[in-house]
LONUSE-114919 format. One record per residue: x, y, z of N, C-alpha, C in turn; residue in one letter; residue number from 0. Coordinates in nm, 2 decimals. Each point is the difference from the previous one (the first is absolute). Layout:
BEGIN
{n_x:X n_y:Y n_z:Z ca_x:X ca_y:Y ca_z:Z c_x:X c_y:Y c_z:Z rest:A nr:NUM}
...
END
This chain:
BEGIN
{n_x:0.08 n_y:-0.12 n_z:0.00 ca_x:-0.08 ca_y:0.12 ca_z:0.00 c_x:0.09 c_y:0.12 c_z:0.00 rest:X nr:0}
{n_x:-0.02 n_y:0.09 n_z:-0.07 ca_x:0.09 ca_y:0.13 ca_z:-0.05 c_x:-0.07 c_y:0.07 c_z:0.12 rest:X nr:1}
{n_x:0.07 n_y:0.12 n_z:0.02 ca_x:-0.06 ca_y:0.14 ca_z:0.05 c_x:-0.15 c_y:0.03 c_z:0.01 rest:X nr:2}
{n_x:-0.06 n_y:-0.03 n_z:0.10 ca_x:-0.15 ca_y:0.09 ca_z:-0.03 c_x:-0.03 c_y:0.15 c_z:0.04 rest:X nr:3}
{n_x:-0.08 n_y:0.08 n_z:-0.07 ca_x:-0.02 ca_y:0.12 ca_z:0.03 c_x:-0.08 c_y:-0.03 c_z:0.11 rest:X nr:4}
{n_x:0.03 n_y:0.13 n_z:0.13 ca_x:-0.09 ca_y:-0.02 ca_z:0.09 c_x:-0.10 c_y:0.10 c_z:-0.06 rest:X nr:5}
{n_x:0.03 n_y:0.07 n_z:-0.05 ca_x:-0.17 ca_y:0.10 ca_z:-0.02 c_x:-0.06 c_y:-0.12 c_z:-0.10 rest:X nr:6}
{n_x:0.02 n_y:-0.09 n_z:-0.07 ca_x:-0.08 ca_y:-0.03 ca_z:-0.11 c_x:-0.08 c_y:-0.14 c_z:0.05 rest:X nr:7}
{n_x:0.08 n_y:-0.07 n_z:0.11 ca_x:-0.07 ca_y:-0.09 ca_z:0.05 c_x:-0.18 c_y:0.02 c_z:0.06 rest:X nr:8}
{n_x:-0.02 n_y:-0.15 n_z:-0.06 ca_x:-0.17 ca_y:-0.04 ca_z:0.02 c_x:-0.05 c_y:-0.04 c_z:0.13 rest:X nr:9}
{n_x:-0.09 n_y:0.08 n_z:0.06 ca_x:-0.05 ca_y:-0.01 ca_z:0.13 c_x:-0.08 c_y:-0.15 c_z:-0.04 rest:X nr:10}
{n_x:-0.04 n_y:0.02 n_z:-0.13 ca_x:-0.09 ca_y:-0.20 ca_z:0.03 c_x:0.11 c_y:-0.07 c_z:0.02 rest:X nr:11}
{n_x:0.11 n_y:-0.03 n_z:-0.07 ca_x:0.11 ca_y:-0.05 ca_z:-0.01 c_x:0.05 c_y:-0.05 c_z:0.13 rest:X nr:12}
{n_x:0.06 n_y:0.14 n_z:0.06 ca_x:0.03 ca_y:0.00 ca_z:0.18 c_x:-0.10 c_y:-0.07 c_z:0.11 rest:X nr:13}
{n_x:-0.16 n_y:0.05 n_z:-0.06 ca_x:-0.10 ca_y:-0.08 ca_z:0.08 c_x:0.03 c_y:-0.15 c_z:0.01 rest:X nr:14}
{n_x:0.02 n_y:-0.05 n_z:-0.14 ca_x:0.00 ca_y:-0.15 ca_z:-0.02 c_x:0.10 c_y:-0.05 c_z:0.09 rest:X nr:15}
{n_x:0.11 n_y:0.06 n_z:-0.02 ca_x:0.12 ca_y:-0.05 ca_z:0.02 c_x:-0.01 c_y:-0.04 c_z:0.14 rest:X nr:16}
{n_x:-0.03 n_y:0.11 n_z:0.09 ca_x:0.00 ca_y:0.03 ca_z:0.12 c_x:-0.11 c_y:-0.11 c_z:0.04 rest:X nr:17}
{n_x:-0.11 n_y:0.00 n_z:-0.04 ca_x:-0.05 ca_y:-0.13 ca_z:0.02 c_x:0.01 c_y:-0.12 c_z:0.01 rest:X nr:18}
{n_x:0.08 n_y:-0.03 n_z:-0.11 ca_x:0.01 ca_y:-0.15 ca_z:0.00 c_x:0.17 c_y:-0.02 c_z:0.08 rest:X nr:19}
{n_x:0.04 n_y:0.10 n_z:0.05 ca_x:0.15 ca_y:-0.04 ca_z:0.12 c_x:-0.08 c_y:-0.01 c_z:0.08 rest:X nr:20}
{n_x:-0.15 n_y:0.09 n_z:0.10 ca_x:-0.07 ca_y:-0.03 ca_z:0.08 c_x:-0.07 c_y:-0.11 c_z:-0.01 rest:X nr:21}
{n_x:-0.02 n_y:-0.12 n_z:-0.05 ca_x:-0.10 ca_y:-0.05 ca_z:-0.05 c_x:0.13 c_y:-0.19 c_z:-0.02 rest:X nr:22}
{n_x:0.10 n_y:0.10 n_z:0.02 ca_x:0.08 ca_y:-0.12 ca_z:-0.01 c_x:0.02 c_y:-0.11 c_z:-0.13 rest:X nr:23}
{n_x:-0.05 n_y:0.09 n_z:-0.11 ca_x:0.01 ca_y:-0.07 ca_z:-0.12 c_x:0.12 c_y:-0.02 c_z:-0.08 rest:X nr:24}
{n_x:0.10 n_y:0.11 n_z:0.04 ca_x:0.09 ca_y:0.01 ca_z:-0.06 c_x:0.11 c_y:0.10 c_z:0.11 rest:X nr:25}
{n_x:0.13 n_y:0.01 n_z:-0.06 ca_x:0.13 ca_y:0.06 ca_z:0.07 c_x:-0.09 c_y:0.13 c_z:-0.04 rest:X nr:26}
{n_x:0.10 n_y:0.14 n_z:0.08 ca_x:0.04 ca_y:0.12 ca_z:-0.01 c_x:0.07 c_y:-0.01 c_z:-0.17 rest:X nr:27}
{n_x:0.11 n_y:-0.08 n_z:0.00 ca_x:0.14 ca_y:0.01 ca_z:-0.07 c_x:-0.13 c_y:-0.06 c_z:-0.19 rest:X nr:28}
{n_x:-0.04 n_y:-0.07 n_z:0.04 ca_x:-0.08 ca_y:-0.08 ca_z:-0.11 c_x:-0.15 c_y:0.11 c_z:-0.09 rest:X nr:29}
{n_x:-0.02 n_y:0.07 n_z:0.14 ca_x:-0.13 ca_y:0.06 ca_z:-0.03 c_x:0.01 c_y:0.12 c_z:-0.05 rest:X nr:30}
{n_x:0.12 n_y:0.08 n_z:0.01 ca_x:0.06 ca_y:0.07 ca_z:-0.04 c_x:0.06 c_y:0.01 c_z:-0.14 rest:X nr:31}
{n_x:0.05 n_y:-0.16 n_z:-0.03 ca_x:0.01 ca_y:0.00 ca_z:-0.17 c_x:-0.12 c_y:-0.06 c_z:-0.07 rest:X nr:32}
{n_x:-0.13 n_y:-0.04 n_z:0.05 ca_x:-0.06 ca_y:-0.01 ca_z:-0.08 c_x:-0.13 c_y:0.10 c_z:0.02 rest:X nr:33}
{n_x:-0.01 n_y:0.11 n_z:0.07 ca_x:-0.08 ca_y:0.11 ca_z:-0.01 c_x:0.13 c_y:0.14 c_z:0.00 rest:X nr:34}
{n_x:0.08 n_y:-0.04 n_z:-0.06 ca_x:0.08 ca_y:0.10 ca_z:-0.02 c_x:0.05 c_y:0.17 c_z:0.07 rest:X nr:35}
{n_x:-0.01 n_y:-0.07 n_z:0.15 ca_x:-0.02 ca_y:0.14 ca_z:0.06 c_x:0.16 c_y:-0.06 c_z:0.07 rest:X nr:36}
{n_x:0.07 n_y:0.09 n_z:0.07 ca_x:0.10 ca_y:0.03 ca_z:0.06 c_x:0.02 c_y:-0.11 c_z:0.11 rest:X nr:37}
{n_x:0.15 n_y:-0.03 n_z:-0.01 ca_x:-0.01 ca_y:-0.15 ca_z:0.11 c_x:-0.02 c_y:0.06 c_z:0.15 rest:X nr:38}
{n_x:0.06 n_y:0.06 n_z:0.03 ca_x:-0.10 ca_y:0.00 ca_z:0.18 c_x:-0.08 c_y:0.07 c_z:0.01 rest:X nr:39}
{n_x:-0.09 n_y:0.05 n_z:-0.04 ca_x:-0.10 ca_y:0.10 ca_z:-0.01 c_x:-0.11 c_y:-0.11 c_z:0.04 rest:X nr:40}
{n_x:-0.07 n_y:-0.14 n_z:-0.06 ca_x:-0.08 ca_y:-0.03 ca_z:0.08 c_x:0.04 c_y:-0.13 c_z:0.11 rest:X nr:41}
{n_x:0.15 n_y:0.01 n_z:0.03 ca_x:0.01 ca_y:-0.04 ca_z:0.11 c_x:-0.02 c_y:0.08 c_z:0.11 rest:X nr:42}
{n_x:0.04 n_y:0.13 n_z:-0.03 ca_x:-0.02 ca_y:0.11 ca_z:0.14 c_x:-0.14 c_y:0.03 c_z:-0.02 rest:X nr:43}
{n_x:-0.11 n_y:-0.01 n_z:-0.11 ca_x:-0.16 ca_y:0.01 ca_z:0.04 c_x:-0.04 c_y:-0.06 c_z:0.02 rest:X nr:44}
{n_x:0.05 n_y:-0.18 n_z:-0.01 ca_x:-0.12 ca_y:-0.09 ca_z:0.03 c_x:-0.01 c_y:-0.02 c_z:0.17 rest:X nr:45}
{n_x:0.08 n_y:0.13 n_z:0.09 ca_x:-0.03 ca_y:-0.02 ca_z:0.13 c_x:-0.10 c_y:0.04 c_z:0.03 rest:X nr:46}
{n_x:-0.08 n_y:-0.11 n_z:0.06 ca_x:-0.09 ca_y:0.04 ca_z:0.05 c_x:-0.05 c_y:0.14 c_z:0.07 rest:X nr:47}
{n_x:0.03 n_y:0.07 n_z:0.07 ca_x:-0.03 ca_y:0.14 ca_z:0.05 c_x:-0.07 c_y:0.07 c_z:-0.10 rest:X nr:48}
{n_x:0.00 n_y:0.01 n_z:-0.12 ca_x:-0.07 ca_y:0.05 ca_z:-0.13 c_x:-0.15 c_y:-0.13 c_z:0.05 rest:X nr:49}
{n_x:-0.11 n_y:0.08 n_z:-0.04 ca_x:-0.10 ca_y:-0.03 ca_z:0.00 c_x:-0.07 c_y:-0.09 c_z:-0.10 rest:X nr:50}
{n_x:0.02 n_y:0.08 n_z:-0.12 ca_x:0.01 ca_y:-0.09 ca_z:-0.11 c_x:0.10 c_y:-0.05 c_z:-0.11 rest:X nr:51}
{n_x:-0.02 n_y:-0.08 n_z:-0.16 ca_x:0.11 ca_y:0.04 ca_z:-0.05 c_x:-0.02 c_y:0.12 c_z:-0.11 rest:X nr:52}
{n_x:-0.14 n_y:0.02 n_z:0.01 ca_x:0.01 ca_y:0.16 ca_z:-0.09 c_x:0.10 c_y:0.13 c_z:0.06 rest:X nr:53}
{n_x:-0.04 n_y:-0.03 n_z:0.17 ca_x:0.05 ca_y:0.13 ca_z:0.04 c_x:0.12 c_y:-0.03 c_z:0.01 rest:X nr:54}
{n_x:0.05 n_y:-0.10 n_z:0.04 ca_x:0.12 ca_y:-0.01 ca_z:0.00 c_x:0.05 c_y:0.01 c_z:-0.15 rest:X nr:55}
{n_x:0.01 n_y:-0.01 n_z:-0.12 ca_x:0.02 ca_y:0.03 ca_z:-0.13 c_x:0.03 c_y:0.17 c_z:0.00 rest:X nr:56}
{n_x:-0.12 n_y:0.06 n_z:0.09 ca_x:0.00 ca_y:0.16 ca_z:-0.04 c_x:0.10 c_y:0.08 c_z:0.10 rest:X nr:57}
{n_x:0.05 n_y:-0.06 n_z:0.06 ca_x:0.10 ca_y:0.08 ca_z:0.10 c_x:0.11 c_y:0.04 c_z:-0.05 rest:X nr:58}
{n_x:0.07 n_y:0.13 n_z:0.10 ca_x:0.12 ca_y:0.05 ca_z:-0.10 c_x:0.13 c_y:0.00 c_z:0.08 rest:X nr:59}
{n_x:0.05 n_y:-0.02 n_z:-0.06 ca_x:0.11 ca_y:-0.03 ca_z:0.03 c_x:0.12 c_y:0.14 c_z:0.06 rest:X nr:60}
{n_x:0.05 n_y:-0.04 n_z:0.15 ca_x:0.08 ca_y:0.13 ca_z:0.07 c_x:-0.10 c_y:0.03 c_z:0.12 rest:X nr:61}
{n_x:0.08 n_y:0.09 n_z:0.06 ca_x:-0.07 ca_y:-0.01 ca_z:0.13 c_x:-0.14 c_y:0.15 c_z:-0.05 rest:X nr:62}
{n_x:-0.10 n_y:-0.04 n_z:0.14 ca_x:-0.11 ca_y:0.09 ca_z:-0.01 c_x:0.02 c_y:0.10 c_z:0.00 rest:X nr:63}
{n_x:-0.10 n_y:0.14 n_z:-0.04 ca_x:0.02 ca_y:0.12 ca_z:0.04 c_x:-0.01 c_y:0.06 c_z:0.13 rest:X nr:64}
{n_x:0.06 n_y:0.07 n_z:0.09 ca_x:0.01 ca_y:0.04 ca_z:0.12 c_x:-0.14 c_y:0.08 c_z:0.03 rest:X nr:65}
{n_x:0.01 n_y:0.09 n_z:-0.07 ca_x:-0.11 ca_y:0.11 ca_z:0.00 c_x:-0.18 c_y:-0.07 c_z:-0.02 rest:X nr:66}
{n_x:0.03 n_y:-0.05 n_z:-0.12 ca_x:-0.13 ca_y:-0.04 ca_z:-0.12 c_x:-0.02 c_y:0.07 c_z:-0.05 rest:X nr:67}
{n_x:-0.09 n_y:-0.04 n_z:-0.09 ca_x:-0.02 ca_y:0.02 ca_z:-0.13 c_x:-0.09 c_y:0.14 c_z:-0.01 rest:X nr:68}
{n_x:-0.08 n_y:0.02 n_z:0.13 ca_x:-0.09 ca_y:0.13 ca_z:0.01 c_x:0.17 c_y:0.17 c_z:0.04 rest:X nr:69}
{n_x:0.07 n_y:-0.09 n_z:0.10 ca_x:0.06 ca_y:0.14 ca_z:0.05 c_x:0.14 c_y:-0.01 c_z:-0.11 rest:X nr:70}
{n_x:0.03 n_y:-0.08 n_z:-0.02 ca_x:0.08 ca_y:-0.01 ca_z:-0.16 c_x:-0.04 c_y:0.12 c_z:-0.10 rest:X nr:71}
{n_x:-0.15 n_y:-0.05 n_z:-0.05 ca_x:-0.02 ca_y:0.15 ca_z:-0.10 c_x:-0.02 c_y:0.10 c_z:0.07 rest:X nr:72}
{n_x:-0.01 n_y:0.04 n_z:0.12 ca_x:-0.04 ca_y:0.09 ca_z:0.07 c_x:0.14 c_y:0.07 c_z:-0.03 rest:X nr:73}
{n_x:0.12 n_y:-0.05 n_z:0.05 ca_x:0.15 ca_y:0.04 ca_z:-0.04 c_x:0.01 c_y:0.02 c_z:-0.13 rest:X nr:74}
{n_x:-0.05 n_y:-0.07 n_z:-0.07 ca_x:0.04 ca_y:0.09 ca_z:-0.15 c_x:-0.08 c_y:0.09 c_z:-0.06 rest:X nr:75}
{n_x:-0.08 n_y:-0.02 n_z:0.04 ca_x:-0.10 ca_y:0.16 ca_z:-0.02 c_x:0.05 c_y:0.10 c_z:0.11 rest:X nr:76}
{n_x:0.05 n_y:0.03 n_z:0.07 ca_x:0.08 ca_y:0.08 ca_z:0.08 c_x:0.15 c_y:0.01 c_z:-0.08 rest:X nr:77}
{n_x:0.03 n_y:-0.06 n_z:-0.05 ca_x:0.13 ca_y:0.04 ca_z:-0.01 c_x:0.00 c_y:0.06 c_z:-0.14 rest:X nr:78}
{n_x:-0.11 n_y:-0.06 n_z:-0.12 ca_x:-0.10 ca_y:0.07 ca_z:-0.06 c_x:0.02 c_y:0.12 c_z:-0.05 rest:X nr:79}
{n_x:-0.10 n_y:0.04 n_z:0.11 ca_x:-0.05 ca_y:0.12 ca_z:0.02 c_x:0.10 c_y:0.09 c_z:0.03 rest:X nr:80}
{n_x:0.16 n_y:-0.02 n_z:0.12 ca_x:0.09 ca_y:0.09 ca_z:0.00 c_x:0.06 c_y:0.05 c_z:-0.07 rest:X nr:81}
{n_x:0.03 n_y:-0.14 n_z:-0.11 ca_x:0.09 ca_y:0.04 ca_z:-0.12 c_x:-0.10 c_y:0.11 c_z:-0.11 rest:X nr:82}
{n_x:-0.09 n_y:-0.05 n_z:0.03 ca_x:-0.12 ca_y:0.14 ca_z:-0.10 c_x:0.06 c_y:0.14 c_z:0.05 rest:X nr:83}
{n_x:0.00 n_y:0.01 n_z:0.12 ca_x:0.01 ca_y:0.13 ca_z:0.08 c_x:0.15 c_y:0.02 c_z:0.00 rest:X nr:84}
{n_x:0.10 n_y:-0.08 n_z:-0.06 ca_x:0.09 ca_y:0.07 ca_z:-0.04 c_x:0.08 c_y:-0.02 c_z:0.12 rest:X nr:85}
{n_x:-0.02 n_y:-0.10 n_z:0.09 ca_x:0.06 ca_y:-0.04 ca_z:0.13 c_x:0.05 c_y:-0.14 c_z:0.02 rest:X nr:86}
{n_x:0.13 n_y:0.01 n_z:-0.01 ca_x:0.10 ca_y:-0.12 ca_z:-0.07 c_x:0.00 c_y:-0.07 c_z:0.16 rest:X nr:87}
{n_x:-0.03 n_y:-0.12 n_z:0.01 ca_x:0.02 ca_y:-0.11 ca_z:0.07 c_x:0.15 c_y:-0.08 c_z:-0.03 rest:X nr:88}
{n_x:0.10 n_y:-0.05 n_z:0.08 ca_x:0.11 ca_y:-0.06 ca_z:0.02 c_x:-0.06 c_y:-0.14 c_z:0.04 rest:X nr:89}
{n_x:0.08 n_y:-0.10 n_z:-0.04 ca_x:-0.04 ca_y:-0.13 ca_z:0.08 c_x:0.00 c_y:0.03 c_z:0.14 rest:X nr:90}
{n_x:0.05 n_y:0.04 n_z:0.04 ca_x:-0.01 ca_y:0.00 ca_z:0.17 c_x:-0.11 c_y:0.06 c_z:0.03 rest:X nr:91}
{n_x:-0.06 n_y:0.10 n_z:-0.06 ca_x:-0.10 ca_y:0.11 ca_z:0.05 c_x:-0.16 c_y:-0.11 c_z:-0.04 rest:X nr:92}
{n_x:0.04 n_y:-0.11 n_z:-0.09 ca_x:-0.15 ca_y:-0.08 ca_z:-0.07 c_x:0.03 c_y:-0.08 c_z:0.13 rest:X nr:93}
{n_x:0.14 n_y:-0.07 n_z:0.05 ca_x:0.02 ca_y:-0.16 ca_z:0.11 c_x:-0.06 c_y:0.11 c_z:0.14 rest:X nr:94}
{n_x:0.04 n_y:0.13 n_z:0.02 ca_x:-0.06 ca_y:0.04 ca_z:0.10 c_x:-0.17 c_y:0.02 c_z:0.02 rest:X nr:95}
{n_x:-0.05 n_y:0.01 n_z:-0.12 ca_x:-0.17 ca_y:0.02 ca_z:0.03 c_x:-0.06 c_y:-0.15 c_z:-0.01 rest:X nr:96}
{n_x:0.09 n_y:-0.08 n_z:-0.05 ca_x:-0.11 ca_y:-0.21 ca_z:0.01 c_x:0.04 c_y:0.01 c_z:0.12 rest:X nr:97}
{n_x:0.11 n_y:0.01 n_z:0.10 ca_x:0.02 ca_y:0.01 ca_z:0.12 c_x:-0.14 c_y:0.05 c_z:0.11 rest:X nr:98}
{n_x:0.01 n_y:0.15 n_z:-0.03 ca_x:-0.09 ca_y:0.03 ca_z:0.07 c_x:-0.14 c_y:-0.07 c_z:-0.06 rest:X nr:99}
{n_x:-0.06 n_y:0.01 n_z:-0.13 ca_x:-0.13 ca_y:-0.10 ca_z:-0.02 c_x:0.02 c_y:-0.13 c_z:0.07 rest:X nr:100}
{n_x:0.08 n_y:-0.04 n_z:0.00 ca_x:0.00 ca_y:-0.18 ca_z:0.08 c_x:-0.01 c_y:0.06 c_z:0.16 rest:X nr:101}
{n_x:0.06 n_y:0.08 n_z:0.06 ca_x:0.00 ca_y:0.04 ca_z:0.15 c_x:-0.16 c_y:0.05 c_z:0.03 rest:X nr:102}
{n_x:-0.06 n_y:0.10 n_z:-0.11 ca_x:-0.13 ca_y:0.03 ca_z:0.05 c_x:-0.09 c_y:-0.05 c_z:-0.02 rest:X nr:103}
{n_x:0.02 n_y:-0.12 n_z:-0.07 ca_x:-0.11 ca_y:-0.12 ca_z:-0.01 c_x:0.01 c_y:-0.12 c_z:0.05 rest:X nr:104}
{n_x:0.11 n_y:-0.01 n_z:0.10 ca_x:0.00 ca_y:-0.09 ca_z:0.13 c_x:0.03 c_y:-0.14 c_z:-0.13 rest:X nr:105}
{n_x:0.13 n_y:0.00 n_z:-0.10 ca_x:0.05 ca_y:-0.09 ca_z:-0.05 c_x:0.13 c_y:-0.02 c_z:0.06 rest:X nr:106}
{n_x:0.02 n_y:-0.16 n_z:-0.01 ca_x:0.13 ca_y:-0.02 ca_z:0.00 c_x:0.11 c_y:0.04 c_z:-0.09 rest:X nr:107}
{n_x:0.14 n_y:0.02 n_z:0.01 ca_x:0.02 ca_y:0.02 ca_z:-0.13 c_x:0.14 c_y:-0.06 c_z:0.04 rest:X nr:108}
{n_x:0.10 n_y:-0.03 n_z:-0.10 ca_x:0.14 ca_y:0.03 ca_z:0.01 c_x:0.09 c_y:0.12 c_z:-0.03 rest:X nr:109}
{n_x:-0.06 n_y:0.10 n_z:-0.02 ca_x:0.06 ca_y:0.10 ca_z:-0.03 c_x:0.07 c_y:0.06 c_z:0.13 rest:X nr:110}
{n_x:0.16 n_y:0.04 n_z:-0.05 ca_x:0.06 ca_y:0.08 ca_z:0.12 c_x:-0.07 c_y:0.13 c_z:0.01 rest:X nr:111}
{n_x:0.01 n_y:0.03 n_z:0.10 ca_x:0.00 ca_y:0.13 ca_z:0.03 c_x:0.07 c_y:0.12 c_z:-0.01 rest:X nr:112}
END
C-alpha cells in the first residue's frame, strides 16, 4: 500500500475497517490494506471508548481545542476587528487575551502566564 492522503480518505471505508478490527474479523495491519486506509489509524479507533465506528471514523486527529469552538471565533473576530481599526496585535498580545478568555470562563488551560 503506497501513501494515503489523509484529507482524501473514505469515512465509509474507515467505518468498515474499524468495524471489522472491532468485530474481530480481521487484523488492524490486514484491514488497512484491504479498505485502504492508513495502517494504525484503525487500530488506534477500533478502541472501544469511541461509541461507534461512524464516530470514531469522524474524529480528528491532534489534541482538542482549549477554548472551543464558540470562544475560538470569538478570538478571531476580536482580533478581526483590531486589525480593521488599524490596531496591530503581536503574538504575545493574541496568547495574552486566550489566557485571559480561558481564566474568565473558569477553563483549564496550559497556557503560561
Amino acid at each position: 500500500m503506497g501513501k494515503v492522503d489523509q484529507g482524501m480518505r473514505s469515512t465509509s471505508k474507515m467505518t468498515k475497517a474499524i468495524d471489522t478490527v472491532r468485530k474481530k474479523n480481521m487484523g488492524w495491519k490486514k484491514a488497512s490494506k484491504q479498505f485502504n486506509v492508513p495502517k494504525t489509524t484503525p487500530m488506534r479507533l477500533s478502541n472501544m471508548k469511541y461509541v461507534t465506528p461512524e464516530e470514531a471514523a469522524k474524529t480528528k486527529r491532534g489534541r482538542p481545542t482549549v477554548l472551543g469552538k464558540d470562544l475560538e471565533e470569538k478570538l478571531v473576530h476580536c482580533s478581526h476587528a483590531m486589525e480593521a481599526y488599524f490596531f496591530g496585535l503581536t503574538c504575545n498580545d493574541l496568547r495574552r487575551i486566550a489566557v485571559q478568555l480561558a481564566e474568565r470562563n473558569n477553563i483549564e488551560h496550559p497556557f503560561k502566564d
